[in-house]
Every structure is written in structure tokens, then in C-alpha cells.
N, C-alpha and C positions, 0 to 999 in steps of 0.2 A: 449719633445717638442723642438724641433729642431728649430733654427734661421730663419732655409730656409725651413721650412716647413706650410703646408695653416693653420692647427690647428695656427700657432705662427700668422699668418698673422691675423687671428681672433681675437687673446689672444690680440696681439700689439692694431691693430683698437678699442676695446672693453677698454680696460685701460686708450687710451690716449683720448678718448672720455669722461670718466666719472672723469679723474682724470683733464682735463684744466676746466670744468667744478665746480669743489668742490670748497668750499673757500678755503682760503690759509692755513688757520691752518690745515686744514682735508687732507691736498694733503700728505704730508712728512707719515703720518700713512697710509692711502691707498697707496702709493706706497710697502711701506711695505710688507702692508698684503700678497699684490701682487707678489710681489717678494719670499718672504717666502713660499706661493702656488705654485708660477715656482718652485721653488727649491723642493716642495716637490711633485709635478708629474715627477722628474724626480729620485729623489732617496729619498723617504721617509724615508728609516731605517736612513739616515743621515744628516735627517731638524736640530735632536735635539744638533749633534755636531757642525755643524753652529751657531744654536741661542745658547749655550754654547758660542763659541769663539766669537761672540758679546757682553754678556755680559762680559766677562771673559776681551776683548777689553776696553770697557767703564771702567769697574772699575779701571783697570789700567793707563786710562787713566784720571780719576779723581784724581786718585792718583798722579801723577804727580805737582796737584798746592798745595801739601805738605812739609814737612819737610821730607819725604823719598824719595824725587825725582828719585835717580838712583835707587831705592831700587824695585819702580816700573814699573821704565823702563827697569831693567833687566829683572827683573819677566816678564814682560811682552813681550821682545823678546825672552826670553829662553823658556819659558813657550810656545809659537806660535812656535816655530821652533823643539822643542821635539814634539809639535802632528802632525807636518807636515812628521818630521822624521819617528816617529813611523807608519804611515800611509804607509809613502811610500817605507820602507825598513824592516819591521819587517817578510815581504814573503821572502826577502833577509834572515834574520836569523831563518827564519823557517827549510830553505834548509840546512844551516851550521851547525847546530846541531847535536850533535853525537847521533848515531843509538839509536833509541828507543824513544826518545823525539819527539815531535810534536806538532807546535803550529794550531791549526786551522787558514786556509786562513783568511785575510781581504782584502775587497772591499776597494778600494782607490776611498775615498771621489770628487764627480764630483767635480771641479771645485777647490781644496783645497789648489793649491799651490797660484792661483790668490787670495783668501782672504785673506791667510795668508800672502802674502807679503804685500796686502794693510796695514793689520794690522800692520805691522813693520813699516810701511810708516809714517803710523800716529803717532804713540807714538813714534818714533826717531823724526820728523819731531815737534811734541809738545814742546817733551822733550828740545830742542835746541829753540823752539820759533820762528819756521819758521811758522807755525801756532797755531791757541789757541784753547786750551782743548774746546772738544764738551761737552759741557752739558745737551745735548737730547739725551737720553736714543734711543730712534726713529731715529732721524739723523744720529747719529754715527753707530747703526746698518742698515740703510738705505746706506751708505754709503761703507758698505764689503759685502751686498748680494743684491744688485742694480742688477734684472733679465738681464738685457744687460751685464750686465759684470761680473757675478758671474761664468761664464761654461767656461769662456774662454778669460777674460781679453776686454779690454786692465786694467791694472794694474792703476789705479786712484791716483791720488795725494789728499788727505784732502785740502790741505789750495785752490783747486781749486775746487774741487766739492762740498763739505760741504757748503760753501756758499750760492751755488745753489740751495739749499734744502729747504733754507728759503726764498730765493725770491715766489713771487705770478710768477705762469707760464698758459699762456691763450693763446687761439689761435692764431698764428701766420702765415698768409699765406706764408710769404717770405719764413719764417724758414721750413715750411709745405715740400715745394716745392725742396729745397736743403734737405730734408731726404729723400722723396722721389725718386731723383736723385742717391742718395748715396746706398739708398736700392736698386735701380735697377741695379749700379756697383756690390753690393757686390753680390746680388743673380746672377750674368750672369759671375761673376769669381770664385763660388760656384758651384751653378746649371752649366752651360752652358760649363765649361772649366774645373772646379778639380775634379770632380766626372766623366764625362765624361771620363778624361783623366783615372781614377782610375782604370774603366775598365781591361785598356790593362798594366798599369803599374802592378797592383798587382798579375797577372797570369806571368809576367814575374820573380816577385821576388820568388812568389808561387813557380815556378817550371824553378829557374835560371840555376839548373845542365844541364839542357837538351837544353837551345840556344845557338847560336854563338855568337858571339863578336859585331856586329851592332845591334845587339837584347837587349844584356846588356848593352850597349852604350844607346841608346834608354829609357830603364831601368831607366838607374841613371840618364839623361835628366829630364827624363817625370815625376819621384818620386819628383826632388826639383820643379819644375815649379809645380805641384797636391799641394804638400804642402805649396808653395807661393800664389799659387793664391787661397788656402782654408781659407787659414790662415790671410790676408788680407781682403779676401771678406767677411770671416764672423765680423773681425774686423770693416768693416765699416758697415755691418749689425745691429752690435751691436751701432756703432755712430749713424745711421739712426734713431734705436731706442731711441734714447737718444734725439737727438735734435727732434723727433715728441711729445715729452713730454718737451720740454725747457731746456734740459739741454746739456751741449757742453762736450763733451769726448773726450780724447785727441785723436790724428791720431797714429796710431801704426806700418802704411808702408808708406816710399815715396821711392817707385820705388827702391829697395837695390840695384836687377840683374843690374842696370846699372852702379854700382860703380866699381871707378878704383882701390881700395885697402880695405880692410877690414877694416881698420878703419873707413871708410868711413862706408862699407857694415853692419857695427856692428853699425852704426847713425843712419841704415834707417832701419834695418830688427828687428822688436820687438821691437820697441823702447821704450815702456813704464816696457819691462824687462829689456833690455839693459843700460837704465838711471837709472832703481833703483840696477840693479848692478852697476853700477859707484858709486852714494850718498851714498849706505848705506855697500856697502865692498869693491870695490876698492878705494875710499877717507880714509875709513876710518884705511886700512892697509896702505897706504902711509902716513899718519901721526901717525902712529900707536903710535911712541916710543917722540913723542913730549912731551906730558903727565906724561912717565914714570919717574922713579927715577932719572935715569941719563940721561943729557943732553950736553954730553960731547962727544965721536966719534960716538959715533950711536945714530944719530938723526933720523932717518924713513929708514922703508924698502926700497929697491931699487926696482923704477918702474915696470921694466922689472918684477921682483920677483911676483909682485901683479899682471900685466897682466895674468901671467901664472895662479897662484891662481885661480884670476876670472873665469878665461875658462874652468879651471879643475874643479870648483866647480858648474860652468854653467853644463859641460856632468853630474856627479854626480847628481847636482839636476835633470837631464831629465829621470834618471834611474839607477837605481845601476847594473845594467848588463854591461858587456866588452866593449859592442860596444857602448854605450854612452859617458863610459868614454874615451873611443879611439877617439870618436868623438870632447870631449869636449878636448882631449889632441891635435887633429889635432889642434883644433882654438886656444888654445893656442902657438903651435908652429908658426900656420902661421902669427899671429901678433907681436910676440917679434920678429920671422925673420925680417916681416916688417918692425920693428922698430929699430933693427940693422943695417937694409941697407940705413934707413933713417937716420943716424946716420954715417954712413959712403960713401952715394953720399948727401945728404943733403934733407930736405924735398921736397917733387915734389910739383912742381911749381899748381897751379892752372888752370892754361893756357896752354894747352899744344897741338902739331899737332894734327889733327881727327884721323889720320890713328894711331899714337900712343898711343892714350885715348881707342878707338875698342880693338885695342890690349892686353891692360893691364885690359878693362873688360871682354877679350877672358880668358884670366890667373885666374883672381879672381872667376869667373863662373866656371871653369874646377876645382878647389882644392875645390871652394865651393862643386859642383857634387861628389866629391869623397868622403868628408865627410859626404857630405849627405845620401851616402849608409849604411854607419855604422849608421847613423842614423835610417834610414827603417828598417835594418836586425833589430836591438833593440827595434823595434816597436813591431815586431812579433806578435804573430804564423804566420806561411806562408806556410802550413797551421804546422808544427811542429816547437816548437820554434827554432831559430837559434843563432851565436856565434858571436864572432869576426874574427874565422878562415869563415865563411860562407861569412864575409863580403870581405874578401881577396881573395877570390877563385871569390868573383863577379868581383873584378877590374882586376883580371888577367885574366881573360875571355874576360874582353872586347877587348884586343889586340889579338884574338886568332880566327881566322875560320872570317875572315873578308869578307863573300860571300855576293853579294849584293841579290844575289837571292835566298841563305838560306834563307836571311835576310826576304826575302817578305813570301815566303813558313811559316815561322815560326809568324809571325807578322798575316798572317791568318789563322792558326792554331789555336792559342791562342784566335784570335775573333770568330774564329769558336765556339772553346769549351766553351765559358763562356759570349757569346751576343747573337746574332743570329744566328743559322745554314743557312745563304743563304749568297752567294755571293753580291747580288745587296747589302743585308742591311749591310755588311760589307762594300766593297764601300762607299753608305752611312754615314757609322759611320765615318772612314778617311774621305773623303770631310770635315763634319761637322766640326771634330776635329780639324783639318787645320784652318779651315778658322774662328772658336774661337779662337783660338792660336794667326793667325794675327791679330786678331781685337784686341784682349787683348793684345797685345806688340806695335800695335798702340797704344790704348790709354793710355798706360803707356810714350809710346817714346814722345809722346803730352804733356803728364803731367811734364815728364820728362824736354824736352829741350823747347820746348814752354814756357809753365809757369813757369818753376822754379822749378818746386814740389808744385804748390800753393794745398791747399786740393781738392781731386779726385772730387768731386762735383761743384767747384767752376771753374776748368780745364774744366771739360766739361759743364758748360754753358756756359762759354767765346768761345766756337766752332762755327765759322759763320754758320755750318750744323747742327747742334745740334738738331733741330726737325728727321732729318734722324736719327740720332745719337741713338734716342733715339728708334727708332722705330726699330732700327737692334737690339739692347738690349734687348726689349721687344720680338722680334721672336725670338734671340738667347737663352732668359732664357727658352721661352714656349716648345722648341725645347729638349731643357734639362728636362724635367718635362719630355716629352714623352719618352726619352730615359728610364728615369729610372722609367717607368710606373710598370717593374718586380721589380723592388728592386735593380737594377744593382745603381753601384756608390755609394751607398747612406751614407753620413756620418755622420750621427748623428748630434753630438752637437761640429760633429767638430774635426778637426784629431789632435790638440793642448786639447782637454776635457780631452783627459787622464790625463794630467801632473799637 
């Protein structure tokens, strides 16, 4: 049951109706129940290793107001990151094994990496005393399989949600009306624009040997904006969900595309991954040797050292295949570079000319895009799996047959084979796709330079047009339903569910 699909739209209306209704003691276990049921219409055979790492959670985390403190704070980070590993690399060691050996395929648990990092969250987070052991058995597991954010994050902090569980939560019109708004952004940057777009991107990566170079361009364009704008949308889907129930989830994109450097673009894209890799392995490698025995020339790893770490262990967790880790090695290259030139012209200023800010988000956009293709190939099948030499043969291609009229020849070909066979509804689909694209980098550039980055919901009520606003939304999402009335676009629980 999909975020963006009418079944959720049911499920969502139906929950939040009987649960502002319940008394307050009854709400924290009905949400539960509830959540425990998402999860297990969508993968049954693996409810029982969730509620497993719930409990497994909690006791550890009781453990914690003992005299084994670290005893169960190790157990309990090692212990969540060996089922994480085993999950998601054990098809990695099935392959390496010497002839005759075989281990039977595993399914990779929906949603497994976003619980399991909450759960680090929490018992590091304890353990230190930034917040206090949860003593509801209910709560604490309410709080790693929360149906909004158990398929696909955003990644929750304890000392800010847990809270929330215990408050009484009852109807609120204001709050009503800002999920609502939020849920109509995320479904029209879902529905209306990353599925749409999916279309034409994925025949292009499907069958990359056979374009030109404006086609491949187009390619690794259309693949990062498919996955920004999915990844986002469903992120505030899942907010939307959260404040129609009363609870506030943190914001996980402010506009990245329009950052002038990756430091930057690494503050606004995933940010609720991005901050728990800062807290809980890049702080905690930078002070690593403070602690240690000696306290004498090597007091902590050098920066630069940890950025790198972080980023390689960022591709490694996205996938143990080449092209992840190539991916995760590009963002580590490009941010220690960053970080050396800042070190040698000095930090850039805040303030800087338009035409030279355009610019350096023209740069960061372009290396973004090329990483990103190592990222798609790694996604794979397309439709046979592909490498890391698959991802190098796509960026040398895009310099190569730079015909503008291949470019269209082939651009309808491609919609020919895999949307409509008729010209007009090709047409059509370009027009559409166009003119979602501008609307969706309007109201990003809105959100963006207008408000600040105030949250996407709160940007667009402050819109003196905002009734229009809303009403382009609304034709833009319905518009997208019809598109994918065959099946085309369609993405589940989300092109991040995998990981």
C-alpha cells in the first residue's frame, strides 16, 4: 500500500478518524496495531523481524539505566547493524563463494535500514542522556514502525517524537489544513512529475547503448530530478501523514538543486540521513582517540579523513555493488576537494553576485548528475543487471552524436515503445511533462528564495495566489493518475523503499 495510492488514502482518512477520537491512553496502542498491519500488507513473512527488533530495542534500551550501561549499548548497536548487514549483503556473499556452495536468496526487509538507524538513534541518543529511556514497551516500538515512516524514513529522532506519543492528540483544523496542503505538494511531486518523468527516463537507461548523446544527457537530467522529486514528495506525504494524526516529523528536503556547494547540498538533501551520519559516525570518528589511552600526538582523526569515511560508507550502505560504491567514492571526493579549496581561497562568502551563485549551482548540479548515474545503473535490472563500466560507457556517450534531431527521433521512439503508440498522445505527454517540471521549480524557486526554505506547506499558503495554486495541484495530480491509469510510472512505496 503505497503513500500515493487511494487504498492509503482510505487507510490514512480511516486511522486518523478513529484514532483523534480514542482516549489518550488507547491512541499510542491503536497506532500501533495500525502500523504493525501497514507493515504486514506489505511484507508479511517479515512483520516478525520488525517486532523482533522492537523488542530486541526496548530491552536494550532498559538496559541502559543499569550498571552495564555500555554493555547494552554495544549489544545493541552491534546487534541492529549485524541484522542490517546480514540483510543486505549476505546475496553479496552468496555470489563470492566458491563453486558448489549456495546460500538461498534473501528478500531485503521493506523499509529495514530506516528502523534500524532509528534504533541507533535512540540507544546512542539515551545512552549519552540527550534523551530518557522509554519505558513503554508500546511507545518505543510505536516509535521504529510509525506506518509514515517505517517504508521510507524520514529517519526520527526519540527525544522529539517519543514525547509526542504521550500527548492527547484531537482534532485540529489549522493542523488539518497544513497536512492537507503538504499531502497535495507531495502527491503532485510523486503522481504528477517523478512517475510521469519515470516513463521516459527508464527506457532511456533500459536501452542506453542504442541513444545519442542529447538522449543520455536528458537521461542523467531526468533520473536525479525522478528521484528528487519522489523522494521528497513521498517524504512529505509521509509528514502530511503525521501531522493529520498530531504528530510533527521532521522535514527531510529544503530545496538541495539549488545549493551552491555540497556542503550545503548534503544540509538539504536527506537530511534526516545526512544528520544521523554527522551525530552518530562522523562526530563520533573525529573525536574518536580523545577517549583512547594516549593523549599525547594523536588526539582525533583528521576531518578530511572522516568526510571521506562518511561518504564511502554512505555508497556501501546504498548497496554493495561497484556502482554505489563509486557513487559514494564520487561524494566523498567532491567534498574533501571542496574542502581543500576552502582551505586554500577561504570559505565563500554568503553573499555573493546572482550571476556567480547560478553558476556554481550550474557545477554542483552537473557532478551531482553524474553521480547520479552510477547511482540508477546500481539500482538496476534495466532490464539485465548492469556495472560500473555500464555507468562509464553512459557519461561517455553523452559527449558523442550530439544531433538535435536524433535527439527528437529517438526521444519519440522511446515514447512510442513504452506509452502510447500515437503521436498526438506523445505530444501530449511532453506538453504535460514540461509544464509539471516548471511548476515544480517554481515552487521550489518560491520556497527557496522567497521564504527562506520556510516548510513547503507553510511557503505555499503565504502565496497571494494560493487558491489558483492550489487548483493547478489538484488538475496536475488528477492528470497523473490518468497517465498511469496502465501501470506506467508507477512506484510503489517509493524508489528510496529499497534501501
Amino acid at each position: 500500500m503505497s503513500l500515493q495510492s487511494f487504498a492509503y488514502f482510505g487507510f490514512l482518512a480511516l486511522t486518523a478518524l478513529l484514532y483523534l477520537h480514542l482516549p489518550r491512553r488507547l491512541q499510542p496502542p491503536f497506532l500501533l496495531a495500525v502500523s504493525w498491519l501497514f507493515y504486514a500488507a506489505a511484507m508479511p513473512a517479515m512483520l516478525p523481524l520488525l517486532l523482533a527488533l522492537c523488542a530486541f530495542t526496548y530491552g536494550c534500551g532498559r538496559g541502559l539505566e543499569g550498571a552495564h550501561k555500555k554493555a547494552f549499548l554495544r549489544l545493541g548497536v552491534i546487534g541492529s547493524l549485524a541484522v542490517l548487514a546480514f540483510f543486505k549483503y549476505v546475496n553479496l556473499l552468496a555470489r563470492l563463494l566458491p563453486w558448489g556452495l549456495r546460500l538461498p536468496a534473501v528478500a531485503l526487509p521493506l523499509g529495514i535500514s530506516f528502523y534500524t538507524f532509528a534504533a541507533i538513534s535512540y540507544l546512542v541518543d539515551a545512552a549519552r542522556g540527550d534523551c530518557p529511556v522509554e519505558h513503554s514497551f508500546v511507545r518505543c516500538a510505536l516509535f521504529l514502525s510509525l506506518f509514515a515512516t517505517v517504508t521510507q524514513g524520514p529517519i526520527c529522532r526519540a527525544g522529539r517524537l517519543l514525547p509526542q506519543f504521550g500527548a492527547e492528540h484531537r482534532f485540529d483544523a489549522a493542523r488539518c489544513t497544513r497536512a492537507l496542503r503538504l499531502f497535495a505538494l507531495g502527491l503532485f511531486k510523486t503522481v504528477a512529475v517523478s512517475d510521469v518523468l519515470g516513463v521516459l527516463v527508464d527506457n532511456i537507461f533500459a536501452h542506453y547503448a542504442a541513444y545519442g548523446g542529447l538522449t543520455l544527457l536528458l537521461g542523467a537530467v531526468g533520473y536525479t530530478l525522478q528521484l528528487y522529486f519522489n523522494f521528497s514528495g513521498y517524504s512529505e506525504l509521509a509528514r502530511a501523514s503525521g501531522l493529520l494524526l498530531g504528530l510533527e516529523l521532521p522535514e527531510n528536503f529544503k530545496t538541495p538543486l539549488f545549493s551552491t556547494n555540497f556542503s550545503e547540498l548534503w544540509s538539504r538533501w536527506h537530511i534526516s540521513f545526512s544528520s544521523w551520519l554527522q551525530d552518530y559516525l562522523f562526530t563520533p570518528l573525529v573525536w574518536a582517540d580523545l577517549e583512547g589511552p594516549t593523549h599525547g600526538k594523536l588526539r582525533r582523526l583528521p576531518p578530511l579523513l572522516c568526510i571521506f569515511v562518511v561518504f564511502f560508507v554512505s555508497g556501501f550502505w546504498h548497496g554493495s555493488t561497484l556502482p554505489f560504491i563509486v557513487w559514494g567514492l564520487l561524494q566523498a571526493v567532491y567534498r574533501v576537494g571542496e574542502e581543500l579549496l576552502h582551505r586554500r581561497f577561504g570559505k565563500p562568502k554568503k553573499r555573493i553576485p546572482a550571476l556567480r551563485a547560478w553558476g556554481k549551482r550550474c557545477v554542483v548540479f552537473v557532478l551531482w548528475c553524474i553521480g547520479m548515474v552510477f547511482f540508477r545503473i546500481g539500482m538496476g535490472p534495466n532490464p539485465a543487471p548492469l556495472g560500473a563500466a555500464d555507468a562509464v560507457r553512459f557519461l561517455c556517450g553523452c559527449v558523442r552524436a550530439l544531433s538535435p534531431v536524433r535527439f527528437a527521433g529517438e526521444v519519440y521512439a522511446a515514447l512510442y515503445a513504452d506509452f502510447y503508440a500515437h503521436g498526438l498522445m506523445i505530444a501530449l505527454y511532453l506538453a504535460f511533462l514540461c509544464a509539471a517540471l516548471i511548476f515544480a521549480f517554481w515552487l521550489d524557486c518560491r520556497r527557496c528564495f522567497a521564504y527562506k526554505n520556510q516548510p513547503a506547506e507553510l511557503a505555499l499558503a503565504a502565496e497571494k495566489h494560493r487558491m489558483l495554486l492550489y487548483w493547478l495541484l489538484v488538475a496536475f495530480i488528477l492528470v497523473g493518475f490518468i497517465l498511469q491509469s496502465g501501470g506506467f510510472g508507477a512506484s510503489g512505496f517509493g524508489m528510496y523503499a529499497g534501501f
